[in-house]
C-alpha positions, 0 to 999 in steps of 0.5 A, spaced: 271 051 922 274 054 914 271 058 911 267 053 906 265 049 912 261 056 915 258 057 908 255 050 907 253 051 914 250 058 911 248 055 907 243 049 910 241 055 914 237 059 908 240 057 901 244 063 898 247 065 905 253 062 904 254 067 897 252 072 902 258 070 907 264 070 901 261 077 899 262 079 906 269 076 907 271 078 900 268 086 902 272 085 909 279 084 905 278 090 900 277 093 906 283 091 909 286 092 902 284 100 902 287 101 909 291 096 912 293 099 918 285 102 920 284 096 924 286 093 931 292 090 933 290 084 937 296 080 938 303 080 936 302 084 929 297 080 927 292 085 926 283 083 925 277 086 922 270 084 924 266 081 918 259 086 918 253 081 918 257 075 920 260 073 926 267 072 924 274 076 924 279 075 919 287 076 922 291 079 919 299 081 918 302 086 914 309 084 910 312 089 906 307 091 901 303 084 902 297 082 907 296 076 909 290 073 911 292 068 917 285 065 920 278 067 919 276 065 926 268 065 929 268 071 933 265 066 940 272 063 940 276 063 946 282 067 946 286 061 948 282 058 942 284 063 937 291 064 939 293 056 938 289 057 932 294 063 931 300 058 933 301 064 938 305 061 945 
């Protein structure tokens, strides 16, 4: 599921939802953006913060000066599920 398929889904379940959820994502990355290496190393570099009122985690590798923002993943997912949506082997 991408981030706008959550929101609609967030949406369907109370309307304004879905707003609230992009929020929380554009909240989590300034987070990521103030303090990059505030948060766990899960696999390879690849760093995740978890989403405060929402079950999701947003993965992450720093580059240089840059983020990048790889997934944003439902927080029930299996390890196996996120590391081949990762394309970790």
């Amino acid at each position: 599921m991408d981030i706008g398929s959550a929101q609609q889904w967030y949406d369907h379940e109370r309307k304004g939802l879905g707003k609230e959820f992009r929020a929380e994502i554009r909240h989590s990355i300034g987070l990521i953006r103030d303090n990059p290496y505030a948060y766990i190393e899960t696999y390879r570099q690849i760093r995740r913060v978890l989403l405060n009122r929402f079950p999701f985690a947003l993965y992450y590798v720093l580059f240089e000066e840059s983020v990048i923002v790889l997934a944003c993943i439902h927080a029930n997912r299996s390890p196996e599920f996120i590391k081949s949506r990762l394309n970790i082997n």
